[in-house]
C-alpha positions as CSV (number, residue, x, y, z in Angstrom):
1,X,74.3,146.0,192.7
2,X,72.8,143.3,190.4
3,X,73.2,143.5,186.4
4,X,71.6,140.7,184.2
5,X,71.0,140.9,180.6
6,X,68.2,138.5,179.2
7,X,67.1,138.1,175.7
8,X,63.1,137.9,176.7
9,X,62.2,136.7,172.8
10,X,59.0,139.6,173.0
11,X,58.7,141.1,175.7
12,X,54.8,141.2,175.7
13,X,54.6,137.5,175.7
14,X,56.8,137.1,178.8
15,X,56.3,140.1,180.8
16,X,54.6,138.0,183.5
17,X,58.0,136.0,183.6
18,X,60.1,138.9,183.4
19,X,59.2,141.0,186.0
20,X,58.4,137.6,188.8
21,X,62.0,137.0,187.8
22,X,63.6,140.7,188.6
23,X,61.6,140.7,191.8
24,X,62.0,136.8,192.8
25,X,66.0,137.8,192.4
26,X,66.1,140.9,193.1
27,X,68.3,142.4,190.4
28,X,68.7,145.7,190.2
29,X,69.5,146.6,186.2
30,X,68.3,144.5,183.4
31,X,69.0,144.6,180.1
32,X,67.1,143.4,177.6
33,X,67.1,142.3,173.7
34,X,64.4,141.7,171.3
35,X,61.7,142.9,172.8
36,X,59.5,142.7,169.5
37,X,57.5,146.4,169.9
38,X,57.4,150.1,169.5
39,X,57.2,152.4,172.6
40,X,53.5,152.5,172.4
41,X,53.1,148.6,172.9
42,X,55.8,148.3,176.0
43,X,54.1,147.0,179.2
44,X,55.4,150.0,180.9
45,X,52.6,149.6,184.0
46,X,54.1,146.0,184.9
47,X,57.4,147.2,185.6
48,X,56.1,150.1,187.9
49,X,53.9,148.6,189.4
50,X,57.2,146.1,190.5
51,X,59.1,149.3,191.2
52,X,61.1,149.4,188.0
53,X,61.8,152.1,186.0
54,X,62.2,151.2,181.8
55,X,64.3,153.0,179.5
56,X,63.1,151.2,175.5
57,X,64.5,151.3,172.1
58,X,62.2,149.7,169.5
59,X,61.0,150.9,165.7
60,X,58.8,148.0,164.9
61,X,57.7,144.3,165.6
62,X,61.0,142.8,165.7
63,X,64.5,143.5,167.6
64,X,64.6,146.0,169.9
65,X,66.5,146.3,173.4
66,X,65.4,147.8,176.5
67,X,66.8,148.5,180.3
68,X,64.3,147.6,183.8
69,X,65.9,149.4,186.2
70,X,65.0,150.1,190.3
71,X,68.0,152.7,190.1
72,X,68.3,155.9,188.8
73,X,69.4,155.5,185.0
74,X,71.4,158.4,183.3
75,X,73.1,159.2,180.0
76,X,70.5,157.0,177.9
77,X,71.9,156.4,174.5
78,X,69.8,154.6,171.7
79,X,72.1,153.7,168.8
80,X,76.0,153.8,168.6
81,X,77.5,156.3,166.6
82,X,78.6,154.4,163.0
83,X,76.5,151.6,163.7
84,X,75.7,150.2,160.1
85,X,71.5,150.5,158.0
86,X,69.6,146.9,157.1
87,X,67.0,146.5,155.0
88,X,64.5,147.7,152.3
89,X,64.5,151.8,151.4
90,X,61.9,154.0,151.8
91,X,60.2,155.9,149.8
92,X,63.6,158.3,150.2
93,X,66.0,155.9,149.6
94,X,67.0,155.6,153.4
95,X,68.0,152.7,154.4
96,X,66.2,152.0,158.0
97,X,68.5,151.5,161.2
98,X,67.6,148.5,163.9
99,X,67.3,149.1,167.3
100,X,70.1,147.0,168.4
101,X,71.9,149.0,170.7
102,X,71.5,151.0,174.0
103,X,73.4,152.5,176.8
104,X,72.3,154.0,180.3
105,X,74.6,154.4,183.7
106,X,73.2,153.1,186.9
107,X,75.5,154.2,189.8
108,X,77.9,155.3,187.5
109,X,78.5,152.1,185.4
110,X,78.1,152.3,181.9
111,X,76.0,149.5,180.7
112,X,75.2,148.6,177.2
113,X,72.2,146.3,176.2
114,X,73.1,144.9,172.6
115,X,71.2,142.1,170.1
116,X,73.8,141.5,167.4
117,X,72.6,140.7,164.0
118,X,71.6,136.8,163.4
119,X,73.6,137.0,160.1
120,X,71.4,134.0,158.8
121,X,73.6,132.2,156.6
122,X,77.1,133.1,155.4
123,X,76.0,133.8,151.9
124,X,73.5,136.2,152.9
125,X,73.9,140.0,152.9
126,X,72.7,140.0,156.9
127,X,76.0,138.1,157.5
128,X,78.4,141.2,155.9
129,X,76.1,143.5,158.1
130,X,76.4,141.1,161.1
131,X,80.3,141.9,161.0
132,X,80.2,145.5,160.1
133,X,77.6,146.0,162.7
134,X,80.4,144.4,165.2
135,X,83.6,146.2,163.7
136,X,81.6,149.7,164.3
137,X,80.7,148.8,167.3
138,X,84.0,147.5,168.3
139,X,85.6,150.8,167.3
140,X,83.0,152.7,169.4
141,X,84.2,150.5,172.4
142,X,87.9,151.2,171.9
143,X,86.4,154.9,171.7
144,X,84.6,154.8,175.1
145,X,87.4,153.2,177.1
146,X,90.0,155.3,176.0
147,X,87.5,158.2,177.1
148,X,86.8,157.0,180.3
149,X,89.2,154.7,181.3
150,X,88.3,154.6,185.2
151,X,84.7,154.4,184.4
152,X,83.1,150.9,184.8
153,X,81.5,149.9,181.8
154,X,80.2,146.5,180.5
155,X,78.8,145.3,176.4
156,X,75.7,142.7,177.6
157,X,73.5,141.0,175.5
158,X,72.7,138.4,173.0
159,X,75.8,138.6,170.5
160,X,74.8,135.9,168.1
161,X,78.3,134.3,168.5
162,X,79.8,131.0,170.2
163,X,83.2,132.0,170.4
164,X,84.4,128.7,170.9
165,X,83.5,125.6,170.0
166,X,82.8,123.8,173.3
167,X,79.7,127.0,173.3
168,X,77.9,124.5,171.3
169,X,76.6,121.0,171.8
170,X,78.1,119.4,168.4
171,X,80.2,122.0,166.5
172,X,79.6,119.3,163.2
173,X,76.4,120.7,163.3
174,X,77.2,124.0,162.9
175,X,80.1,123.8,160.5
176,X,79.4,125.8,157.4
177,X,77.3,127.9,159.1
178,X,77.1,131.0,161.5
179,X,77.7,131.8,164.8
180,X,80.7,130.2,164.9
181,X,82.7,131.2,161.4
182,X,86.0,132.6,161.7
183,X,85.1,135.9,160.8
184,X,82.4,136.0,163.5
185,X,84.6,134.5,166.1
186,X,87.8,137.1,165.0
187,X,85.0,139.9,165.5
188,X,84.4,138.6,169.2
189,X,87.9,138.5,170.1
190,X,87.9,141.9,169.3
191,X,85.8,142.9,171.8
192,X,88.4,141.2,174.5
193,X,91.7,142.3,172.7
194,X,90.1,146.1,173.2
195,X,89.9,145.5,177.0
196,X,86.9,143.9,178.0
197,X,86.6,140.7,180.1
198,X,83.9,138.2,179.7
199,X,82.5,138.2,183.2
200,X,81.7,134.5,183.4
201,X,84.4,132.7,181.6
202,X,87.1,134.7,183.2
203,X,85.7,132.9,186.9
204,X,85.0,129.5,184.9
205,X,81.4,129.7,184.8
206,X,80.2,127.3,181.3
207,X,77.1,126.7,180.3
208,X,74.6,126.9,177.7
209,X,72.6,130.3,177.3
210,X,70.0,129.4,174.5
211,X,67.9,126.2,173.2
212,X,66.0,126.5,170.4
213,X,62.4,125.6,170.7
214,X,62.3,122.9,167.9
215,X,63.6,119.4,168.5
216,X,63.8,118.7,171.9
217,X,66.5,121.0,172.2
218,X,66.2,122.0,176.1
219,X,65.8,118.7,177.3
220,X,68.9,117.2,175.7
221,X,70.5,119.8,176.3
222,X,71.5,120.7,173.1
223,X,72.2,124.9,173.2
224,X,74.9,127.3,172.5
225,X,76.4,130.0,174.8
226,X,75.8,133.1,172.9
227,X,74.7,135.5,175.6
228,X,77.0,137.4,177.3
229,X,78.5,140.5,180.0
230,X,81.5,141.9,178.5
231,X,83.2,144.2,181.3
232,X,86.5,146.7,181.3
233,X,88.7,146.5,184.1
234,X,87.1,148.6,186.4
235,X,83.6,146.7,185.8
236,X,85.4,143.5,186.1
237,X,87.3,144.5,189.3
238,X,83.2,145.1,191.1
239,X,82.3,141.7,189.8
240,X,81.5,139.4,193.1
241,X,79.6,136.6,191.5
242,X,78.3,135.8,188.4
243,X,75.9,133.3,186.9
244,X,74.2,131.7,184.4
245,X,70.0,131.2,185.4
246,X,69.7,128.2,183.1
247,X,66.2,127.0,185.1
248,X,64.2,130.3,183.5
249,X,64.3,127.8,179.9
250,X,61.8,125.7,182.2
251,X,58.4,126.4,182.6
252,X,55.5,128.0,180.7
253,X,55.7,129.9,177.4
254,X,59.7,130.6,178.4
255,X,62.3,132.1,176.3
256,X,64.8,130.6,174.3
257,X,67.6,132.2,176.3
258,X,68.5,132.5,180.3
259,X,69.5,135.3,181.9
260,X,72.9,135.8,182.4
261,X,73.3,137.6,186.2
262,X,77.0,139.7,187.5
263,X,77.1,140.9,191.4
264,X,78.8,144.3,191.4
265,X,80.3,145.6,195.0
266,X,78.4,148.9,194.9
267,X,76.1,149.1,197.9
268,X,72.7,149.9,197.7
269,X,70.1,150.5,200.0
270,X,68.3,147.0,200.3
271,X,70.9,144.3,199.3
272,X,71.3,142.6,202.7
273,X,69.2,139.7,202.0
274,X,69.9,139.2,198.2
275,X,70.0,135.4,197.6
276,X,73.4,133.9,196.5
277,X,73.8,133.6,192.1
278,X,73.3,129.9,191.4
């Protein structure tokens, strides 16, 4: 079975890209972050008409996560239980919450799709929600795995983080700033000190997951490694390859990230012929 989590940077822009991408690779499950629309804007027909099912969670015109799936998905959770409010009250008072965070099971792996906060700069009150938003979500993890300990389940998606500082091109330029802070970094870890195993690194897969648009960025190769596939021990035991699709920055009207691609030994009906993960 084929997982990939891809931060598509709006989803109606790229859809074209997306879904010649799930087909040209056949993946199986995709996960998806900021997808930029509400339900009623989602190019659902696209991803039938490619023989993918779509589970969405979006409120408004930015954020929002989504799963394409040619499996059967089950359990679909929007939110995480604790997961912190951002930005201006209504007319009530209420603080909205961001659709940042959904689960489904494919074959009975528990997959989460997740876009982290940016956290902007460290002065700013999106960074204090950036790390509450992780420390909740953190404590749900150690939650679930203590629940379910057989049960295969991996945290995917753009986390806003370069846990180290060989995940960016010149960490002077990024000193002072976030992403890759201490308390940022400290919040990551505790993702791994919980149990879970980044899927790539743990095979010695590097490489750069996003380049900004501006500045030539892509071409010198100047990007960070913030997208990732977090797996427990019984994910990261089905993990038979794993990559990093850096060629999907090329092109037209591409997104800032790549997709970031695991091979899971469950067999499905029609994975004979799947292409090798480059």
């Amino acid at each position: 079975m084929r997982v990939a989590t891809w931060n598509v940077n709006s989803i109606r822009a790229r859809v074209g890209r997306v879904v010649d991408w799930l087909v040209r690779e056949h993946i199986d499950v995709l996960g998806m972050q900021e997808i930029k629309c509400k339900e009623g804007q989602f190019p659902f027909d696209e991803f039938l008409e490619a023989g993918y099912e779509v589970e969405m969670h979006g409120l408004n015109q930015w954020n929002g996560v989504a799963f394409a799936s040619r499996l059967p998905m089950d359990d679909v959770t929007r939110g995480f239980e604790g997961a912190p409010r951002f930005g201006k009250p209504d007319a009530n008072g209420v603080v909205p919450v961001e659709a940042r965070a959904m689960g489904v099971t494919v074959n009975g792996v528990r997959l989460w799709s997740l876009y982290v906060p940016n956290g902007r700069e460290l002065d700013d009150p999106h960074y204090a929600y950036k790390l509450e938003w992780l420390a909740n979500l953190e404590r749900e993890t150690a939650a679930w795995l203590a629940a379910a300990p057989g049960q295969p389940l991996a945290l995917m998606g753009d986390f806003n983080i370069a846990p180290f500082d060989k995940d960016v091109w010149d960490i002077g330029v990024f000193e002072g700033h976030t992403h890759v802070s201490a308390p940022e970094r400290a919040a990551f870890a505790a993702f791994e000190s919980a149990g879970l195993v980044d899927a790539l690194r743990s095979r010695d897969i590097e490489g750069y997951t996003y380049w900004d648009y501006q500045q030539l960025r892509f071409p010198r190769n100047e990007g960070m490694r913030i997208d990732f596939i977090l797996g427990s021990a019984p994910f990261d035991a089905l993990v038979t390859e794993a990559g990093i699709y850096r060629n999907e920055r090329k092109g037209d009207a591409p997104s800032d990230h790549v997709p970031v691609v695991v091979d899971l030994d469950i067999a499905i009906d029609d994975d004979d012929d799947r292409p090798m993960i480059f």
